[in-house]
Each structure stands twice: as structure tokens, then as C-alpha cells.
N, C-alpha and C positions, 0 to 999 in steps of 0.2 A: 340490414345486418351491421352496418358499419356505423350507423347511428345509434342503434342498442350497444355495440362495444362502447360507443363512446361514454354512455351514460352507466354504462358500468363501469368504467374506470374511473366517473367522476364518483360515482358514489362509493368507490374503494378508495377514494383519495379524500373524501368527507368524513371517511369512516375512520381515516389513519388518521386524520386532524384533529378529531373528535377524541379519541382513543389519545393520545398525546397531550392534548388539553387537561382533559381527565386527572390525568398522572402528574404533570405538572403542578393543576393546582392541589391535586393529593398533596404534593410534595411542599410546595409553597404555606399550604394549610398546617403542615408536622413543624418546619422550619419560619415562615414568616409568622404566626399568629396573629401580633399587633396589626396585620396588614388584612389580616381578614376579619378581625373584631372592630378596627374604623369603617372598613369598605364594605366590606359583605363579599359572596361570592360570584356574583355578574362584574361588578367592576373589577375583581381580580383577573375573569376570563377573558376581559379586556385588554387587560394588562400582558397576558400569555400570548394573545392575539397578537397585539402591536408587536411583541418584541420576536414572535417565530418571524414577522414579516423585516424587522429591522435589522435581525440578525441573519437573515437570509441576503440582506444587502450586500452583506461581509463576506458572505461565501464561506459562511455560519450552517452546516445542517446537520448535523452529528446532533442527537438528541441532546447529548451529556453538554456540549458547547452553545446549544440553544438553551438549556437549561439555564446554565451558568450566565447565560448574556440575560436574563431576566432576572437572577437575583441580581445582579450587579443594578438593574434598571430600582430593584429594591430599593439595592443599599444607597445607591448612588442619587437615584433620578432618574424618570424614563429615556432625559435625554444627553445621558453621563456621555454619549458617543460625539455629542459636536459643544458639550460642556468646554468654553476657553482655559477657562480652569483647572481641566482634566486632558493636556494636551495630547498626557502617554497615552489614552485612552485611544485617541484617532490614529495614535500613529501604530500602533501596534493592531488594530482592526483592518485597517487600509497597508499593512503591510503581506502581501498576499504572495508577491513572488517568493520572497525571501523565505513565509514561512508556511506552514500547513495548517490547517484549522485546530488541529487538535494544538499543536504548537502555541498557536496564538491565543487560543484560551487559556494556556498554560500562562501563558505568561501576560496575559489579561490579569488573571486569579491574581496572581504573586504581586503585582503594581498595585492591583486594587486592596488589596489587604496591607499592603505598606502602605498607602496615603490614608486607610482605614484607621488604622494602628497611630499613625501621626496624629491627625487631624482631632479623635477621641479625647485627646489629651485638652479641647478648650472645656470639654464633659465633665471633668474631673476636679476635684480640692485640692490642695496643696498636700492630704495623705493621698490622691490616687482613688479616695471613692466617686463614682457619681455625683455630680449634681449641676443643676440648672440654675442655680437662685441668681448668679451672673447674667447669663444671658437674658431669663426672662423677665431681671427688674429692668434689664436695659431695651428691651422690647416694649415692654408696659408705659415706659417713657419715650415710647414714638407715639403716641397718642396724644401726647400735650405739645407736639410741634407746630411752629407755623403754620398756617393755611395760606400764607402770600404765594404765589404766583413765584415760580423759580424763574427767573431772569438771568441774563447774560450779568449783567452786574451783582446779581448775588450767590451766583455760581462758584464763586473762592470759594467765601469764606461756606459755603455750604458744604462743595468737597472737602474742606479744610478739618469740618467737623467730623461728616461722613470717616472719611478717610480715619480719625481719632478711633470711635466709635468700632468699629470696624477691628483694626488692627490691636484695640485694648480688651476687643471680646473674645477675639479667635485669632489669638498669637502661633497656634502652632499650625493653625491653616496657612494663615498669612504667610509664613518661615516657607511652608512646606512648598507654595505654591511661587514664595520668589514677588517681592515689592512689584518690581513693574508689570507682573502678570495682573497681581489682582486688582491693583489703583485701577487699573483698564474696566473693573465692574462698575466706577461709578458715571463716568461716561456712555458706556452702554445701558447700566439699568437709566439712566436719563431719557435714554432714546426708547428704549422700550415701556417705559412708562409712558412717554407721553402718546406710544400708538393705542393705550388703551384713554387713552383720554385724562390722562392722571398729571396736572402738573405743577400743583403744589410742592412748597418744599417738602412739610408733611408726607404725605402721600409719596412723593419720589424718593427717599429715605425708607419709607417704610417696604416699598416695592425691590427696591438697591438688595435692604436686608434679607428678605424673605429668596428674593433669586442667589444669593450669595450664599446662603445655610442652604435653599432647599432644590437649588441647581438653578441653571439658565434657561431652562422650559420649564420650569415648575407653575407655569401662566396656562400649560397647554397639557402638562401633566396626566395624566390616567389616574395616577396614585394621589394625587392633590386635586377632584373635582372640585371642591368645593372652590377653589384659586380660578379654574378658567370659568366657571359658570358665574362669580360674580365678574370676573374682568370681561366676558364677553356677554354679559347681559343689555340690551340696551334697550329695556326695560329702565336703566339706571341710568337717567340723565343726568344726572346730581353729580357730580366728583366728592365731593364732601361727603354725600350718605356711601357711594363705593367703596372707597378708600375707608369708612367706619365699619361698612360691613366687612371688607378683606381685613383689618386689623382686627376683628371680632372672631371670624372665624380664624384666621393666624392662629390667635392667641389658646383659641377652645382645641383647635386641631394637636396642639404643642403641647397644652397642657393631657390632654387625653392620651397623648403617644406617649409622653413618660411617664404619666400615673399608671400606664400597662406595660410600663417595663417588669416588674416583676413575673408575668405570667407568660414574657418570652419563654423557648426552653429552646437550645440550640443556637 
């Protein structure tokens, strides 16, 4: 008896996962679109998956506040919660005494929509429309970089550039996140490039960039497969063909997400 309650509870509690999944990517499907016309809808359910479990870390369980911690994983990154970048993010997740879940989602929203609102502004022309043609000539020109071997002695002048690059593309991220925060991304995309095996200059630049627009797990991503399947292929012994295949698909991922900007709606 006590073995059949069990399994009826579990399958009342597969039922409510399921039912909640459901609705979520309902929901994600009305509001994301772009996210379901790159990915499809297995890798969005994955997506739902990872962040009921992530946000449950948080002492996250109110539907409306699980909800909310998966668009953010959207807008932001799946892994917006230990992003360096995004410090308010941790400290208002991990503030539990102080405040209540509903609380902390509240004022999760409000944070994330003000460094939303900032950050948009590297998107924009000098009238306020859309556009990309900045960022991704200057993207297209990591493809013609060095292939040497990043050494301790070519480390300046390479931050030196980085750092240029960087701070002349996304001025109002830079402002928004505070100099000595974000200088801190090229010492660590350093270290984390070279655990996937990447340690051209080329290559480490290009990796720098892509963690810095597209979060600091964007390697591990749900929402960017295509980023961990080539970094953890090792199928790919080559540095030079990985690092051509990640700037290829970068590039096709980037240009595919703003050519279906118009067919957002919400």
C-alpha cells in the first residue's frame, strides 16, 4: 500500500511538472518567438527544465517567480545568476532572510529591466533606431586575427586592444557595469578559453567577446547549443578549425536573431 501511494504521488508530481512545462513554454512561445524559431521546442523544454530546477535553488517556487527567473535566463543568459557582470542579480536571489520570493522577483524584474534599458542603448544610432552594423563589422574583423599563441609577453598589448574594442563597442554596458568590473572579463575569458583548449590570440578575443555580449556561460548555455557542442566536441582536435567553426556559427546565430527581430511581438 505504502509503495503504490508512493507512485502515485510521484506520478501526481510528473503530472504537475509536465502541466507547468506545458504552460510555460505556451507562454515563452506568445512572448520569446525568436527563441523558438532558432531552437525549436525540445531545446526550449530544456530550457524550462534547467531554470524550474535553478530557481528552486533560490527558494524560487511560486509559478509567477519561476516563470519570471526563465525569461530573465532569456533575456539575460541561462547563467545571468552567477554572471560577474550582473552582481545585483546574485545578491538579490541569495537574499532570502531579508526578503520573500515574491519580493525578490519583484525586484529581480525591476534591476533587470534597468541594466535592459541601459545596455540596448550599444543597439541603437545616434537617432535611437536599431542597428547592428557596429558590432557586427567589428565581429567579422575577429576572423582576420592573429593565430600566435597568447603568451605572457603578448598579454598587454593584447588586453590593451581587447580592452579598445570592447569598451568602443558597448559603451553603455561598459558605464553601466563600472571599468573595473568588466576589465575583469578579459582575464577570465583568458582562463576559460584556454580550458576548452583555445589559446590563440584570435580565438581568445573571439571567445572574450562572445562571453561578454552573450553571458559568462554562454559555453554551457541551453539557449546557445550550438556554443557548447562545438567547445566541447573533441572530435575537434584542431584549435584553428574550432575556433573557425565558433566564429561561423557566432556569426550565422547573430545574424539570424536580428534578421527575426521584426517577427518578435511582445
Amino acid at each position: 500500500m505504502l509503495s503504490l501511494r508512493t507512485v502515485q504521488l510521484t506520478t501526481l508530481a510528473g503530472s504537475r511538472i509536465r502541466a507547468f512545462e506545458d504552460r510555460t513554454c505556451a507562454h515563452l512561445q506568445r512572448y520569446f518567438p525568436r527563441h523558438y524559431l532558432l531552437l525549436g521546442d525540445e531545446p526550449m523544454r530544456t530550457v524550462v527544465r534547467q531554470g524550474w530546477q535553478k530557481a528552486g535553488t533560490y527558494g524560487l517556487t511560486a509559478e509567477c517567480c519561476v516563470r519570471s527567473y526563465i525569461e530573465f535566463m532569456c533575456r539575460l543568459g541561462s547563467g545571468f545568476d552567477t554572471d560577474p557582470l550582473l552582481p545585483w542579480a546574485a545578491r538579490i536571489l541569495n537574499d532570502k532572510a531579508a526578503f520573500g520570493e515574491i519580493e525578490r522577483g519583484d525586484r529581480l524584474y525591476h534591476q533587470a529591466w534597468n541594466y535592459i534599458d541601459h545596455i540596448s542603448r550599444d543597439y541603437r544610432d545616434n537617432a535611437g533606431q536599431p542597428t547592428t552594423a557596429r558590432f557586427m563589422g567589428e565581429f567579422r574583423g575577429l576572423r582576420h586575427g592573429r593565430d600566435d599563441i597568447l603568451t605572457e609577453n603578448s598579454y598587454p598589448e593584447f588586453a590593451s586592444e581587447l580592452t579598445w574594442q570592447i569598451e568602443t563597442n558597448f559603451p553603455a554596458k561598459c558605464a553601466y557595469v563600472g571599468r573595473e568590473r568588466w576589465l575583469g572579463v578579459i582575464p577570465q575569458g583568458v582562463r576559460s578559453a584556454r580550458a576548452f583548449g583555445i589559446t590563440t590570440e584570435r580565438g581568445t578575443a573571439l571567445f572574450t567577446i562572445l562571453r561578454f555580449v552573450l553571458g559568462e556561460g554562454f559555453a554551457h548555455d541551453p539557449l546557445l547549443p550550438w556554443a557548447s557542442n562545438i567547445l566541447n566536441d573533441r572530435a575537434i582536435t584542431n584549435q584553428t578549425e574550432k575556433i573557425d567553426r565558433l566564429y561561423a556559427e557566432g556569426l550565422g546565430f547573430l545574424k539570424r536573431w536580428w534578421d527575426s527581430a521584426p517577427e518578435e511581438a511582445g
